[in-house]
C-alpha positions in Angstrom: -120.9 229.5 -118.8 -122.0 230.8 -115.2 -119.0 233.3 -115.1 -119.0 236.7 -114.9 -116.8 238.9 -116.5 -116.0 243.0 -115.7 -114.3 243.3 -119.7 -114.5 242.0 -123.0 -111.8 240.2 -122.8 -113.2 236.8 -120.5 -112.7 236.6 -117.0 -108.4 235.6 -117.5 -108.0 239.0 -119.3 -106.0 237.5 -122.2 -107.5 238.9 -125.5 -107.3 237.0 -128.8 -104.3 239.1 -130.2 -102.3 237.6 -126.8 -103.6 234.1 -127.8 -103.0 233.5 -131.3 -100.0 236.1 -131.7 -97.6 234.1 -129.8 -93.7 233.7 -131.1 -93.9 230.5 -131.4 -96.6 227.5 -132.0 -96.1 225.8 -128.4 -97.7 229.3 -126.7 -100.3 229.6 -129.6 -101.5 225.8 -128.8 -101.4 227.0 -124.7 -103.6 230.1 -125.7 -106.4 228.0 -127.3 -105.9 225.3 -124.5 -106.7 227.7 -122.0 -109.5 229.5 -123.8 -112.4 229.2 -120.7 -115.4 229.2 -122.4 -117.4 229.5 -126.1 -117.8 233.7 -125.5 -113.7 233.4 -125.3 -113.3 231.1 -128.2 -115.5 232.8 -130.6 -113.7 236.3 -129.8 -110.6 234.1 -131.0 -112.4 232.9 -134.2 -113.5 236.2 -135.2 -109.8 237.5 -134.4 -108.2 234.6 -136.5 -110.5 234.9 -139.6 -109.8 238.9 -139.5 -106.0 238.9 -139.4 -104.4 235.4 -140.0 -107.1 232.8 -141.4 -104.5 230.4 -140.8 -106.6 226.8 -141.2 -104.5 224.8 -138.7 -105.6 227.1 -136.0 -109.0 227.7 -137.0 -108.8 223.8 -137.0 -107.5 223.5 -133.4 -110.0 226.5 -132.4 -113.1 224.5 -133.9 -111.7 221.3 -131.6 -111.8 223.2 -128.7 -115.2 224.2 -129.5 -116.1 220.7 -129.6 -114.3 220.4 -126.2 -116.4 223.3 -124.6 -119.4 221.5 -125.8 -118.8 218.3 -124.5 -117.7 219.6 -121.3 -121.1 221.8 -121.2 -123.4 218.4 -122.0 -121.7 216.9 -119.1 -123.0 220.0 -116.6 
């Protein structure tokens, strides 16, 4: 988590509304995919439980938590 960021929206610029708004659920699952780090993924989260709270994406969300952590144990 050693990135720096200049907004709110991570360092890719691609807010939680671009993520989990997609037309369809192939770009959805490439949003959460490409979520960088936990920062990112809890913005998502929040997002999700706000608007949708649809439980097969808060689901894939919490197993890319589990990813980021992993990855961050292996650092």
């Amino acid at each position: 988590m050693a990135q720096s960021t200049d907004t709110d929206e991570g360092d890719d610029g691609f807010p939680p509304e671009k993520r989990l708004e997609a037309p369809n659920h192939r770009l959805i699952e490439a949003g959460i995919a490409t979520i960088p780090d936990m920062e990112t993924l809890r913005d998502c989260v929040a997002y999700e439980n706000a608007h949708q709270n649809r439980t097969p994406i808060l689901k894939r969300l919490e197993r890319k938590a589990a990813e980021l952590r992993e990855a961050e144990d292996e650092e």
